[in-house]
C-alpha positions in Angstrom: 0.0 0.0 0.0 1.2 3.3 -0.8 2.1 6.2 2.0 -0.5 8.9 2.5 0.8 12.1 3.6 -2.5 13.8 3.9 -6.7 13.3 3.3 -6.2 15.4 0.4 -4.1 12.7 -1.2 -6.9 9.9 -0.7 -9.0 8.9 -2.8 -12.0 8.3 -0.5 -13.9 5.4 0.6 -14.6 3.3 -2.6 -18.3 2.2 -1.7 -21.1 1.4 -3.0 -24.1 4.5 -3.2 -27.5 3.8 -2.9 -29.2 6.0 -6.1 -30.8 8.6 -5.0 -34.0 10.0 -7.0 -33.3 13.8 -6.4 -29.8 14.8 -5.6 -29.4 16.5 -1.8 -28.5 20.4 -2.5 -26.4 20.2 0.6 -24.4 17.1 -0.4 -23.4 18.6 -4.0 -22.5 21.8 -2.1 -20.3 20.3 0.4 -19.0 18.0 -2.3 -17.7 21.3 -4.5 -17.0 23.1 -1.7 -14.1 19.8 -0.8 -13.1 19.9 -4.8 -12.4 23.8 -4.5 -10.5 23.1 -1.5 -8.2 20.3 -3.0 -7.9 22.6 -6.2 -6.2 25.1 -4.3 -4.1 22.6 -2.9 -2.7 21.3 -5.7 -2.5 24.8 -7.3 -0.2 25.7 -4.2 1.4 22.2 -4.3 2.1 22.8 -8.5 3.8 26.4 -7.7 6.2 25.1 -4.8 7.1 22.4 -7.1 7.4 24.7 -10.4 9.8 26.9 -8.1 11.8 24.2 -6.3 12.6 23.2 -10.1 13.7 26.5 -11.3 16.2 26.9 -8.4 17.7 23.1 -9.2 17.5 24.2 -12.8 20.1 26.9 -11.8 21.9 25.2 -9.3 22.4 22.0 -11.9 24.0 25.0 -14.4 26.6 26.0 -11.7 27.7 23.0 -11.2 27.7 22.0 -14.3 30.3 25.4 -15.7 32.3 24.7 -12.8 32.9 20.9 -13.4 33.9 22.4 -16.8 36.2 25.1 -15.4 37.8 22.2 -13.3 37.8 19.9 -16.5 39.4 22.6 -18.3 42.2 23.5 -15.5 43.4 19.5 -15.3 43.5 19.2 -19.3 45.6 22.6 -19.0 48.2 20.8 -16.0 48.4 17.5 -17.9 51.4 18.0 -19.8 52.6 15.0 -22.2 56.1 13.3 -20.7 58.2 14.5 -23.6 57.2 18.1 -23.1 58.1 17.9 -19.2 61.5 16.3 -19.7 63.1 18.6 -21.8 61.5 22.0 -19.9 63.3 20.3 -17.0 66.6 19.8 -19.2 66.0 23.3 -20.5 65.5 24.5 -16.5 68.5 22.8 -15.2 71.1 24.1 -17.8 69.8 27.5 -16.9 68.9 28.4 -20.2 65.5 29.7 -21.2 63.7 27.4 -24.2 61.5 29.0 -26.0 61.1 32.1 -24.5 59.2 30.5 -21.7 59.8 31.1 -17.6 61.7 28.9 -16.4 59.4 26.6 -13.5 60.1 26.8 -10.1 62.1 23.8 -8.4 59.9 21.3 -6.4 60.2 21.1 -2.8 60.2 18.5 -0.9 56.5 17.9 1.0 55.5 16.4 4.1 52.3 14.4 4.0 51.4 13.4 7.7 47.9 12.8 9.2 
């Protein structure tokens, strides 16, 4: 069986009716005055949803420009092996190759917990 958060979400009591030869003014009018009320709900229910989506919409495009940012920084440090050998040669004999800055000597790093 299926949760029920609330008696707007239930169908109601599947019975059988007895037909009736005239129809009770007071039943219909309590009967559309229920439907309005579960109209509005769902109205209200249909705008918090509608607005919840918008702001997931936006925050799915944030994160979605900055996994491409962060895509595009890695492609940019992921130089091929050749290419870092000989800036290294280029670096140690104190020459400039290329025209290019020479890189900055790695220190040694301590990785304790």
């Amino acid at each position: 069986m299926a949760h029920v958060r609330g008696l707007h979400e239930t169908g109601g009591i599947q019975a059988l009716h007895v037909v009736r030869a005239k129809a009770q003014p007071g039943t219909l009018t309590t009967k559309l005055a229920r439907l309005d009320h579960q109209r509005g709900l769902l109205e209200r229910q249909l705008a918090v949803w509608t607005e919840k989506q918008q702001v997931t919409r936006e925050r799915l495009t944030v994160v979605e420009k900055q996994m491409a940012e962060v895509g595009r920084l890695v492609r940019a440090c992921t130089v091929p092996r050749r290419g870092r050998r000989r800036r290294a040669a280029v670096a140690a004999a104190g020459g400039q190759g290329d025209g290019a800055v020479a890189p900055s000597q790695k220190q040694p790093m301590k990785l304790e917990y």
